[in-house]
N, C-alpha and C positions, 0 to 999 in steps of 0.2 A: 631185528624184531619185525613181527608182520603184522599188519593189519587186514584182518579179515570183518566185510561188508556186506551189506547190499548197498549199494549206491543209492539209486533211485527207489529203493524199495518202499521207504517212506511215502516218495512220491507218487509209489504207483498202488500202496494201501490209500492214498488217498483220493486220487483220482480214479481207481475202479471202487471204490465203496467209501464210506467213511471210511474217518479213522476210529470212531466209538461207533456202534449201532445203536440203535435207539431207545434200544434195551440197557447200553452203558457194555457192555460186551466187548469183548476184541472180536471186529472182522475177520473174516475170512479172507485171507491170503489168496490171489485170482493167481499171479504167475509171479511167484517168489523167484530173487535167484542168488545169487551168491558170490564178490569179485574178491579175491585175495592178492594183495598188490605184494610185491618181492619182499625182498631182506633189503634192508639197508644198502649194503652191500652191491648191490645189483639193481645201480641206476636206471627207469628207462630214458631211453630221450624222449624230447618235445615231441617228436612225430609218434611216439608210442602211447603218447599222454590224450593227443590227437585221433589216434586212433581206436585206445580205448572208449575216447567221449563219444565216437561215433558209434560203436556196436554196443552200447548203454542205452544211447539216444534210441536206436534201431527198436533194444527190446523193452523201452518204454513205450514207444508209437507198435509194436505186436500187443503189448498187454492192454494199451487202450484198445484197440481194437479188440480184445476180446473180452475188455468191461462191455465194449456197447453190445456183443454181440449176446452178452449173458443179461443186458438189463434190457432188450427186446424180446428177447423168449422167455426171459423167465419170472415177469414181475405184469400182475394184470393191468392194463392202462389204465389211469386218470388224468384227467382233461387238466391241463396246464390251466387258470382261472386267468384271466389277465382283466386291469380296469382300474376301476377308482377305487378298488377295495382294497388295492396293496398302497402301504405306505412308503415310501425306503428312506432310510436313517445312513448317514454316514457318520461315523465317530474317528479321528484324527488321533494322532500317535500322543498330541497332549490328554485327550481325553481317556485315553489310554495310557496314562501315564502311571499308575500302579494300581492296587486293588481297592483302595475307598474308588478310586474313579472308575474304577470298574463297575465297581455295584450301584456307584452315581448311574452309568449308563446302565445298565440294566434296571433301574429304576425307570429313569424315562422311556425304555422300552414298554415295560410292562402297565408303564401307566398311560400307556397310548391307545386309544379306544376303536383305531382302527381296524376292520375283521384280518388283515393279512398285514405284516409287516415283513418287509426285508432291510436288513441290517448289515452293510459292508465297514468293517472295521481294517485302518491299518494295526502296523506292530505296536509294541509299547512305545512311549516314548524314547527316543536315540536308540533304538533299537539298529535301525533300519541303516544308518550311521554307523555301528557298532559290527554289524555285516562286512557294511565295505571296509570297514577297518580290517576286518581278519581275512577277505581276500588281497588288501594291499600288503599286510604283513607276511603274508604268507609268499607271495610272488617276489615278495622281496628277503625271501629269506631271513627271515629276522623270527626268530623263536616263541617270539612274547605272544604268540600268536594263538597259544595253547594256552596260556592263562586268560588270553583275554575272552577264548570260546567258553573258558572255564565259567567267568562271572559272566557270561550270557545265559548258562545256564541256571544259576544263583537267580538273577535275578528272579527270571521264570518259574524256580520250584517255589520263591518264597514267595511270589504271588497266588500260586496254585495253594499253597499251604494257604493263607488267607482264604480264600475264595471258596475252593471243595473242600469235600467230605469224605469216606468210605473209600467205595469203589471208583467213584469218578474221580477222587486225586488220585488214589492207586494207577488207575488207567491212563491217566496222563502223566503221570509221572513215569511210565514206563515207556512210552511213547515219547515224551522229549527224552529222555537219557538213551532210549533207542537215536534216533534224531541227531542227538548230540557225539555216539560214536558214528556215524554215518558223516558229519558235517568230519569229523575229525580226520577217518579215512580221507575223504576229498581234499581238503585243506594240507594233507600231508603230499598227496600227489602232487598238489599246485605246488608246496615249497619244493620238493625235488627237481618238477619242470622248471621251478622260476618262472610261470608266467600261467594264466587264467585266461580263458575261453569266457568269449561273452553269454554263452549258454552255462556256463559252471558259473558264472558270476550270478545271471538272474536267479539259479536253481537255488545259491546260498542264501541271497538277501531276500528268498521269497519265504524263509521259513519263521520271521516274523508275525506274518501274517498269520498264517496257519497256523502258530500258539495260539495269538491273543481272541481266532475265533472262536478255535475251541475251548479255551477258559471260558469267554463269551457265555459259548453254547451250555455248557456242563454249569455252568453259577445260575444258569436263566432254569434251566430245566429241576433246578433242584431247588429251587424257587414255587415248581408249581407247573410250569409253563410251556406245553409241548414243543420244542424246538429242533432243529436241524442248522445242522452246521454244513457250509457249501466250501468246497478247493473251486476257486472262480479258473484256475486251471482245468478243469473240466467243460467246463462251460463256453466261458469267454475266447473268441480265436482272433487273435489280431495278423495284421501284416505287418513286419517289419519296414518302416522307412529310410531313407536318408536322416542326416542330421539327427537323430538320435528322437525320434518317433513312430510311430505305429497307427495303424491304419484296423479300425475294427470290422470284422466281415457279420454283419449284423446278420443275414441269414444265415450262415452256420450257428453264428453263436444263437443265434433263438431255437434252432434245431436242435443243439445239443441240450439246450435250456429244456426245453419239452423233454427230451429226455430225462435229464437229470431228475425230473421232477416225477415221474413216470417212478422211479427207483424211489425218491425221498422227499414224496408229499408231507407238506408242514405247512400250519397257518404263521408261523417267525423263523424264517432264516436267516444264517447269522454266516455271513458269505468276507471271502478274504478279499479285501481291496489289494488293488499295485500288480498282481501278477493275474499272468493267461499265458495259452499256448499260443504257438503257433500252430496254420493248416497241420504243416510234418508232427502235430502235438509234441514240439519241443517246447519246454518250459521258458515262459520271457517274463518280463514286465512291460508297466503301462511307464513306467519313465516317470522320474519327479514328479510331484503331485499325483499321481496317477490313482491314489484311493480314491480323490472324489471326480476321476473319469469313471472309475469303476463305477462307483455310485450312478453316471447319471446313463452308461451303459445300460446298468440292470434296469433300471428306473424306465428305459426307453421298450425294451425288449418284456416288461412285465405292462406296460401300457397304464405306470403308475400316477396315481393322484397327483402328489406331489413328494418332491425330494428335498430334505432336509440336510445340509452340511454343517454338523457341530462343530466348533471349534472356541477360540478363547478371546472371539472381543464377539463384540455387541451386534455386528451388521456388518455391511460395507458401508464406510464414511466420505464425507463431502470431500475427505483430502486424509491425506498419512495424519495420524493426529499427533503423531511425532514431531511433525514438525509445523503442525497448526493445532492449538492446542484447546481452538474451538471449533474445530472439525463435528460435525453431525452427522447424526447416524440416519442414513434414508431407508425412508418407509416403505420403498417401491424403486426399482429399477427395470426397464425393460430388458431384454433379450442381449438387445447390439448394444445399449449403452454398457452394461458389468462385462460383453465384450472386448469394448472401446476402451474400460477401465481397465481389465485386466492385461489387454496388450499393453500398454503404456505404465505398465510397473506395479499398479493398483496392489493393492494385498487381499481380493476379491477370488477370482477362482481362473484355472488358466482356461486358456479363450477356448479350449477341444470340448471343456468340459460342456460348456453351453451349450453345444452341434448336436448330440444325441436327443437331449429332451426340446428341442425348437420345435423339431418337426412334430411332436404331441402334444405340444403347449402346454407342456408340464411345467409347470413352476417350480424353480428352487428358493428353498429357504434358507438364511446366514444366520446360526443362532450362535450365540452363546452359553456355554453348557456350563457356565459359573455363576452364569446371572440370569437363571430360567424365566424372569419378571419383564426380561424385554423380549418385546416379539418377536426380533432380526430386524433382516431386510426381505425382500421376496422379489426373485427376478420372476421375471413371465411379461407372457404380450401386452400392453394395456389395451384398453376396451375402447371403442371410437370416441367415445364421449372423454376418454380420458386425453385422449390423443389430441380433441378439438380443445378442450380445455385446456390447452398451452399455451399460456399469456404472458405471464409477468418472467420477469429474467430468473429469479430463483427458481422457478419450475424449470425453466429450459435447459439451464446448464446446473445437471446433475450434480458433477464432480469435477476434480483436477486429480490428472496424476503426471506422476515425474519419472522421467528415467534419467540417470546421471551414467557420467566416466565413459561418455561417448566424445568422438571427432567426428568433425564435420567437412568431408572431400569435395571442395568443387576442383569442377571441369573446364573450362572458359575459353573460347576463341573465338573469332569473327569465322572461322571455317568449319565452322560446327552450323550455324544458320542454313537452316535448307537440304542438310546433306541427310539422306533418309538411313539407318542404320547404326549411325553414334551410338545413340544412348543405347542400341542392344549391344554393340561391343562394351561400353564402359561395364554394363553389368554384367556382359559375358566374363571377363575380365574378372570383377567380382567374386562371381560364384564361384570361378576356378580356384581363387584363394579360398573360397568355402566360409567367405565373410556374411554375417548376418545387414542387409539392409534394414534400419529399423526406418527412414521416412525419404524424400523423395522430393523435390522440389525443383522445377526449372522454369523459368523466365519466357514469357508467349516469344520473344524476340527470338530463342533458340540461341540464345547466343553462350548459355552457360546451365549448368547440369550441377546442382548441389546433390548429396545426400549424406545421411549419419550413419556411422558405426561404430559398435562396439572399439573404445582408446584402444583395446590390449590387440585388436585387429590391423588399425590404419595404417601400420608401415607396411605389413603386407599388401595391400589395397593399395597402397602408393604408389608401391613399388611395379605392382602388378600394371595400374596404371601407365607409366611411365614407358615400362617396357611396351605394352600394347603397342603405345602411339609416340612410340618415341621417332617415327619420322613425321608424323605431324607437327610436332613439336622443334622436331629442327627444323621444318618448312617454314613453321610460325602460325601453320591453319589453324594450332592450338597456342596458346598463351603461355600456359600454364595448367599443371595439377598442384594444386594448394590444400595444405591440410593445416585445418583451425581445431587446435587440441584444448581438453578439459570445456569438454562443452554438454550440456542437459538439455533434457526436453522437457515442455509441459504440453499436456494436453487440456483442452479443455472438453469437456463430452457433456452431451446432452442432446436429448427428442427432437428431432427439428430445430435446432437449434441454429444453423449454419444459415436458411432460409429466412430465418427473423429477425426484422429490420432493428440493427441497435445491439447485437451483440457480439460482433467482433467492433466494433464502435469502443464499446464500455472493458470489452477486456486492453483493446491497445492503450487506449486511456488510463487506463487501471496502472498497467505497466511504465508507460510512457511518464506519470507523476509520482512513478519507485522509481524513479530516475533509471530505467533498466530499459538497455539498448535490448532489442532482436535480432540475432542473425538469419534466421532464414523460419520460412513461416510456409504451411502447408494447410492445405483444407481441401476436403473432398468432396464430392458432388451427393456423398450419400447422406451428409445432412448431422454427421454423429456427434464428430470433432472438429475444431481448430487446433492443431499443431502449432508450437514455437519453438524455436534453437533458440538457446540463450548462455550464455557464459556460466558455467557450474558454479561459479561464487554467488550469481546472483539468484540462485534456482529457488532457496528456501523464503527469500525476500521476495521474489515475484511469485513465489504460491502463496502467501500469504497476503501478498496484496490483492491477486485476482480472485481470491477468496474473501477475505477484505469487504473486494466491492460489488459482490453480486450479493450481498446482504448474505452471508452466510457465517458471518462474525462480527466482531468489532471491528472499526476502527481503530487501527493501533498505532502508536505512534512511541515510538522514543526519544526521551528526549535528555538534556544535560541543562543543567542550568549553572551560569560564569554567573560570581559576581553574588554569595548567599547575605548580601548584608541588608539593609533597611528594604530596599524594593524586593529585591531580590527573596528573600527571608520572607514576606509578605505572600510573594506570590506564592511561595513553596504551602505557607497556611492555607490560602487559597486552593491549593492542587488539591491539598488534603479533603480539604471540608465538602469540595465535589466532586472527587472523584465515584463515589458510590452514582451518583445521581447522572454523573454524566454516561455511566456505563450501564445502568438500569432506562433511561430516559432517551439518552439518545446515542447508545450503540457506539461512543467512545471510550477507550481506553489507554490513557496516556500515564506509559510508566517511566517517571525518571530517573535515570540508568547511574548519574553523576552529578556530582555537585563538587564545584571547584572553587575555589577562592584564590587569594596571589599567593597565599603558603602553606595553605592543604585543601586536598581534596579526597571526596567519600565515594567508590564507585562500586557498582554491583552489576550482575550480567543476567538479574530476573526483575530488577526493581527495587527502590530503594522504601523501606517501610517510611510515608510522611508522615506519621504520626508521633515521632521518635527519629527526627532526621537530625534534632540539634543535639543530642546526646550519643547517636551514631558518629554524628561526625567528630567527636572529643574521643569516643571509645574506637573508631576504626578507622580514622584517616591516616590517611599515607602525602608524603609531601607531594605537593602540588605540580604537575607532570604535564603542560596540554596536550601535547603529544599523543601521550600514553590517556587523557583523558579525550580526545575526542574520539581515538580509535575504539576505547571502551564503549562510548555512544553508540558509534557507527560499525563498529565491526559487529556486532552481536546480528545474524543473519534471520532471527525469529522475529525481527522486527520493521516491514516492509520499508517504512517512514521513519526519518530520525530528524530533528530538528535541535538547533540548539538557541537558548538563550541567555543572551547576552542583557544582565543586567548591571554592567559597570559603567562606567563613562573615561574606561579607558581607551585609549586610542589606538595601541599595541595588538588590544583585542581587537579591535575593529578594521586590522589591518586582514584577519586570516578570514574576510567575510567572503572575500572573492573566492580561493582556494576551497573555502567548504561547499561553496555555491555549485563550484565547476566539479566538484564530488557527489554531487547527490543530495545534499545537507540542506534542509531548511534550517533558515535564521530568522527569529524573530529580536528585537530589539527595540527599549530604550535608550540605547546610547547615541548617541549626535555627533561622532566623532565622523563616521563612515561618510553620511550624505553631507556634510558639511566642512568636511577634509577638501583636500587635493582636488580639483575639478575633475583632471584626467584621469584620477582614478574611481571618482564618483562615477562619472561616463561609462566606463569599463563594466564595474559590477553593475549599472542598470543596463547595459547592452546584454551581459551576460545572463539577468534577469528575464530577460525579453527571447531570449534564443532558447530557455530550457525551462522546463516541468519546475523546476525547485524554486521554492518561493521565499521572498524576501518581506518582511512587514515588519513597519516602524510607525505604526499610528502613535505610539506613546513618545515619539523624539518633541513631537509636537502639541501641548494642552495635556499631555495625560492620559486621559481617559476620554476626551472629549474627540467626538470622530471628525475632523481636522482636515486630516491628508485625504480620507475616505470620501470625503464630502468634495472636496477640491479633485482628485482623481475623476470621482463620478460629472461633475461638472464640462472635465474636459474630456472625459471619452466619450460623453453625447456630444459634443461638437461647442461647448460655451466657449468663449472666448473672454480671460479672466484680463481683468483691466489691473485692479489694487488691487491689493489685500492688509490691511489696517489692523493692528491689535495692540491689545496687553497680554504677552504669551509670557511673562514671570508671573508663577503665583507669588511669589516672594513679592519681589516689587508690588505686584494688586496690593497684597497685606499693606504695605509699608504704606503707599501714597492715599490706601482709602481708610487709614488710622493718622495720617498724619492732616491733622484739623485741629482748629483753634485754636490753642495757643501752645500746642506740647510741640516739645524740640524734635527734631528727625532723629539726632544720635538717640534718644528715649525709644522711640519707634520702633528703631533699626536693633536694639539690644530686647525688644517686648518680643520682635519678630526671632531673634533666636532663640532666644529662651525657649518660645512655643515651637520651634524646631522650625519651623519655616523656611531657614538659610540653609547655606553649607556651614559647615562648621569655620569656615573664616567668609565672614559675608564680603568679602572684597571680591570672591567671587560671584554675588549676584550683585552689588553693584557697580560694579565694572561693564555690565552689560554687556559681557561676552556672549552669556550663555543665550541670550534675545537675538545677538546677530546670527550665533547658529541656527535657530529657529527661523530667521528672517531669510537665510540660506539655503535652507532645506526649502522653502515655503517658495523662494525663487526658480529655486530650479524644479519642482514638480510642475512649474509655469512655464517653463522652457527657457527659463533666464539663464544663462554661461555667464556667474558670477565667480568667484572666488572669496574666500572671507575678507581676504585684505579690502576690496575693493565695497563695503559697507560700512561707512562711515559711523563711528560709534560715541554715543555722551556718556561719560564715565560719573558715575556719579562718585567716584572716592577720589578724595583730595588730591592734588599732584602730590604736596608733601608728605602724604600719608602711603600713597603707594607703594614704597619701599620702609615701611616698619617689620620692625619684627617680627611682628605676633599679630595674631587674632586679638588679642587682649589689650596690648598697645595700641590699636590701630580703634578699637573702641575709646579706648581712655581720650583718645588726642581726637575721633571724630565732634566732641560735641565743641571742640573751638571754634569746627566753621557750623555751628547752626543756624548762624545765624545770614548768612548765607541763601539756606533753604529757605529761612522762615522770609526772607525777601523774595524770593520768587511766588514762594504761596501766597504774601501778601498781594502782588501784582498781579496773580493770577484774581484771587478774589476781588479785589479792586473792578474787575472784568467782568467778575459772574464769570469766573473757570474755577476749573480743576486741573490741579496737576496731576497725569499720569505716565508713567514710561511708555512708550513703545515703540513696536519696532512697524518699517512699513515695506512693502512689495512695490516700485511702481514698475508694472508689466510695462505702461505705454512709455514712460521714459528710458526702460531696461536699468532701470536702479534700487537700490535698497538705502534703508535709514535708519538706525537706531539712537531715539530722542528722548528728550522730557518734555512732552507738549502739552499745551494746555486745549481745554476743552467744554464745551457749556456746559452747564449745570442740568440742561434736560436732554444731553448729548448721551445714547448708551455706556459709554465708557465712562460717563459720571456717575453711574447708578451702581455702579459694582458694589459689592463686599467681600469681607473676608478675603481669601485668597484667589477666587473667581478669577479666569481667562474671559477673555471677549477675543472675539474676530471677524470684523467685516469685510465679506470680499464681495469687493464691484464687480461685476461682468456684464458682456453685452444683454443676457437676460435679466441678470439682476443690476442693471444702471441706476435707478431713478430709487430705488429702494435694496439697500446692502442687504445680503446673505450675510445672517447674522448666531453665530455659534458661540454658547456663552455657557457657561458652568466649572465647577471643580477643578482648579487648573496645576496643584501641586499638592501632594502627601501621596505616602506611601499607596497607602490603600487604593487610591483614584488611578494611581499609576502602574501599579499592578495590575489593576481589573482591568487597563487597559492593554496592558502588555499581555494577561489572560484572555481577554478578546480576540484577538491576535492569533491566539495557540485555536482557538474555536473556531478562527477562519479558514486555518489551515486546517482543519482534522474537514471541514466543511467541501474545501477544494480538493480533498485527496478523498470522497466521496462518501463522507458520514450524511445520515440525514440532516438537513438543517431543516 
């Protein structure tokens, strides 16, 4: 069978005239012609495929030339307008995604009050995609190629059916099914060749465009609306570059611009983004993205107001809101910054695009065509005043953006220092592999040469490397070529930014307390950005945290909570009842990821609802896993900060506090087992404390709620020098010795004090006064005392022959035999003018501890207690003559919570919330 064509004739009714005239008319044919490719049968070769593209090509560049030559004689001049009067609109292949958005954009067209608008639209949406599908399918010989030109067509008519009317769908409907066999003739040639010409390739995917304007133009016109449809192939001439870009020749193209316009004055032209000629007027394109180069091409060459790129979010935002999901949308970006954003991955516009309109200080505007109520973003130059008004760190650093799935090649040797020429061979070397450098980093000493590239690149880059200088490297002048793989960048951009004291300060700090290393860090003398290398795992955790902390979100923090029973359980009510407040008030947002107990546990990877966490936890927990529960914590990457808390007083748990420290993991805690364990392991975690960002707090091991440790810390980091420290740190015990008066027996006491929940559930553990030496423990070594528990002598207040009872319940029954016992000490206490009270003692200056039942005067602080009240006097060189004296609330849930939630508030404080 044959296929008989015009190839290009499409191309060359549209480039010598329209394809509709104004009238809605079929144009006149300038130089028709006519290819009939063989029979089946009578294959050509690739060189005949070759050579037919070339005498096509020829008499496409003879018929332009004889469009110009016909729209010079024979059409009367008008003066091309240029200025503030043209608008230009660019609409994207989504906003073009069928006919209600069709007429959405022709609506915004026509509701545009400006006298001149031009209008560059790409194809429909996956159109343009759906192109290079049918030149892959076709070079590859694969059939499907023809049905799938089929439903490109489909799509098209039944948009056209939507949109026109009369003559003007007639007319386009005869022109795409024209189109359509022309694409099919081509498309047949490629599958015979098996192989596609990058000139037959842009010729097919350019035909996208060229629908979607002329539906455009033909829906706008029958609307009301005098319009002109433009082939930006006419007009626009680029030069082909390397690496797969194009270089605009701004004077031709405006020369031919004048012309075109000379033929087909319009006050709304509705012009094809993506494609241009070349000088030879061979058909190309502008390359990915290339509608809204188009856009800001015309935009520069009409000497327009401003330029507008439609599209489907909001603006350009402070970060991917992907993966920051309080990302903001800015109001204003200059020129170089949405440059700076868009090299670095940004979803902004790509960086070519900004070059055209700089030099007119033409502003672009970022809308979204879904949500017409926000206003974008607007690039363009700011104004002096805006430029002096650069103060506070939110102004300065615009945005972040990230590029992943790069390696990072350093160079390294002592024979690289001094030697003039290195670094142009390593990148000579480079380019030869045809690898993209994205950043650049070397050391004043010269002693080493980092830079990133694209992962799917670096073994060639290695490789290339190696071979370079591979006698350097048996000499030893080099060291090493090292490639550090799965690594990402963040940028940070903004105005001046680089030159203002305090903000690479606040972003390495930012990073530095996400416990997130840096490998290699770049900044430039132009003021835009700070570059970072950083490990790909940690890329969405440290954009969110240097986002985080230049106030352009919350605070956030993850966290997990061990241990959901009385304290624990409290706090969770706690979390609840402020979280609204602490997110409205002070810009924290702490969401608990997990809750675990010793035989199940509830986790989630957004948050777990506190309002309904005890009924979650019966309806969806799963058994209890640490494991599996910290990494749920800590693996979720949306979450810069993870912190967990421990509220058991188990010792097991207290053992993995080191491990999560040495991970990144803040801990906060009431449990007493860690600081008052094993010396050498105590030592360890606070060294480990002291070397790294991750933070440890345990104000509640000690008093509760009452700030204890805080107070004693602050004491000796200004320089005090703590002598005692004297207390009653059991609420328990307070309760019992400041209710045991007059004549009631101590077992009565000690059974009033459970009941009202006071004890543990077997009081032989609060009086046994363990849990006081731990505290006496803790309170020693924050003194710098190297005790061990054993070595604190302890008064047990439970009978020797009761020690080994059974029960809780036995050990009551049998304590009231020795009451009388106590009620002789009380007596001899009173006899004195004392009181009996427990407690435990510090002596700094003898390096020892003590835990007692001492007696005490009656107008002595420790006599005046009630209820369950701690007291604490600490001696020191400034407070000698008169004790530092810390007194309130010293056991119940609530007091103990609130202070283990203090705690979570110091930390969201030091990982940079406002306080």
């Amino acid at each position: 069978m044959a296929f008989v064509s015009s190839i290009y004739s499409p191309s060359l009714r549209s480039l010598s005239s329209n394809a509709l005239s104004r009238d809605g008319s079929a144009p006149k044919k300038i130089c028709p012609f006519a290819f009939s490719l063989p029979h089946c049968g009578q294959l050509p070769k690739i060189d005949s495929l070759s050579q037919w593209s070339r005498r096509k090509l020829s008499t496409f560049q003879f018929c332009a030339s004889v469009t110009e030559f016909v729209q010079e004689t024979s059409v009367e001049k008008v003066q091309l307008p240029k200025g503030d009067t043209w608008s230009v609109h660019k609409f994207g292949g989504t906003c073009m995604g069928g006919s209600q958005r069709i007429q959405n954009v022709a609506d915004i067209i026509m509701n545009d009050s400006s006298e001149r608008k031009l209008v560059v639209v790409s194809a429909m949406s996956k159109v343009t995609d759906m192109m290079y599908d049918l030149i892959f399918k076709a070079q590859s010989r694969d059939d499907s190629y023809i049905a799938a030109l089929d439903a490109v067509l489909e799509k098209h008519r039944l948009t056209a059916l939507d949109l026109l009317e009369g003559d003007d769908l007639a007319s386009f409907l005869s022109r795409l099914h024209h189109d359509i066999n022309d694409l099919k003739a081509m498309l047949s040639a490629i599958y015979i060749a098996g192989h596609a010409t990058e000139s037959f390739t842009d010729f097919v995917v350019g035909h996208g465009e060229l629908w979607s304007a002329q539906m455009l133009a033909l829906h706008i016109r029958k609307n009301g609306v005098d319009s002109n449809w433009m082939d930006a192939r006419q007009v626009l001439v680029v030069n082909p570059t390397g690496s797969d870009q194009v270089d605009p020749d701004y004077l031709e193209s405006e020369r031919r611009l004048e012309k075109w316009f000379l033929q087909n004055p319009s006050e709304t032209i509705i012009a094809t983004g993506f494609i241009a000629s070349t000088p030879q007027n061979i058909p190309t394109t502008l390359k990915r993205d290339g509608s809204d180069f188009s856009a800001a091409i015309l935009g520069a060459l009409f000497r327009a107001r401003q330029v507008t790129i439609w599209t489907d979010v909001d603006g350009v935002y402070s970060a991917d809101p992907r993966k920051v999901s309080e990302a903001v949308v800015l109001k204003k970006l200059s020129y170089q910054e949405a440059w700076e954003m868009s090299y670095f991955g940004a979803n902004v516009l790509h960086p070519r695009t900004i070059i055209p309109v700089m030099q007119y200080d033409i502003p672009i505007v970022i809308r979204n065509i879904f949500n017409l109520s926000t206003p974008g973003t607007m690039i363009c130059r700011p104004t002096v005043k805006e430029f002096k008004d650069v103060q506070r760190l939110e102004c300065l650093v615009k945005g972040f953006a990230t590029v992943d799935n790069l390696a990072l090649v350093n160079v390294e040797g002592t024979g690289m220092a001094g030697v003039p020429g290195t670094a142009s061979a390593i990148f000579a070397a480079v380019k030869d592999v045809g690898a993209n450098v994205i950043m650049i980093s070397q050391a004043s000493s010269e002693h080493s040469v980092c830079f990133a590239v694209p992962e799917k690149e670096v073994k060639a880059v290695a490789a290339a490397l190696e071979s370079r200088f591979h006698q350097a490297l048996d000499a030893g002048r080099l060291s090493q070529v090292a490639v550090i793989p799965n690594c990402s960048i963040l940028a940070a951009v903004g105005q001046k930014m680089a030159s203002t004291p305090g903000v690479s300060a606040t972003l390495f700090d930012a990073l530095a307390k996400a416990n997130i290393n840096v490998r290699a860090i770049a900044q430039g003398c132009s003021e835009y950005n700070i570059t970072v290398v950083l490990k790909q795992e940690d890329c969405v955790r440290a954009l969110r945290a240097v986002h985080s902390r230049f106030y352009l979100s919350r605070t956030m923090i993850a966290m997990g909570i061990i241990g959901p029973g009385l304290i624990g359980g409290t706090l969770l009510d706690q979390l609840k009842d402020q979280a609204a407040v602490l997110k409205e008030k002070f810009n924290i947002d702490l969401r608990v990821m997990g809750i675990t107990g010793s035989r199940r546990m509830l986790l989630s990877d957004k948050g777990i609802d506190l309002s309904s966490w005890r009924e979650l936890q019966k309806e969806k927990w799963e058994a209890a896993d640490l494991v599996k529960f910290v990494q749920n914590v800590h693996g979720n990457h949306l979450f810069p900060n993870v912190v967990l808390v421990d509220c058991t007083a188990d010792s097991s748990i207290a053992s993995h506090y080191y491990d999560w420290l040495r991970r990144g993991i803040h801990v906060v805690t009431p449990n007493k087992k860690a600081n008052s364990g094993p010396l050498d392991q105590y030592l360890r975690l606070r060294a480990l404390q002291r070397q790294s960002y991750t933070h440890y707090f345990y104000e509640a091991t000690v008093g509760a709620g009452l700030p204890i440790i805080s107070t004693l810390q602050g004491l000796l980091e200004t320089g005090d020098k703590i002598l005692r420290i004297e207390g009653i740190f059991s609420g328990t015990l307070s309760y019992i010795f400041n209710n045991f008066i007059g004549t009631r027996a101590f077992s009565e006491v000690v059974m009033e004090a459970k009941v009202a929940g006071y004890t543990e559930p077997d009081p032989r553990d609060d009086l046994s006064g363990t849990d006081v030496a731990r505290k006496v423990i803790i309170l020693a070594r924050e003194s710098g005392l190297k005790l061990e528990l054993s070595d604190v002598p302890v008064q047990s207040l439970v009978p020797e022959p009761l020690r080994g009872s059974a029960s809780a319940e036995e050990f009551l029954q049998k304590l009231q035999e020795y009451d009388q016992d106590m009620a002789k000490k009380r007596q001899i206490a009173e006899d004195a003018g004392e009181v009996l009270r427990y407690v435990g003692v510090v002596d700094v200056v003898n390096q020892k501890g003590v835990v007692e039942l001492g007696r005490y005067k009656k107008d002595h602080p420790f006599a005046e207690l009630s209820g369950s009240d701690n007291i604490i006097a600490i001696t020191s060189e400034r407070y000698k003559h008169q004790p530092l004296i810390v007194r309130g609330p010293g056991a119940g849930a609530q007091v103990t919570a609130g202070g283990v939630f203090s705690d979570i508030l110091r930390l969201a404080s030091y990982l940079g919330a406002p306080s």
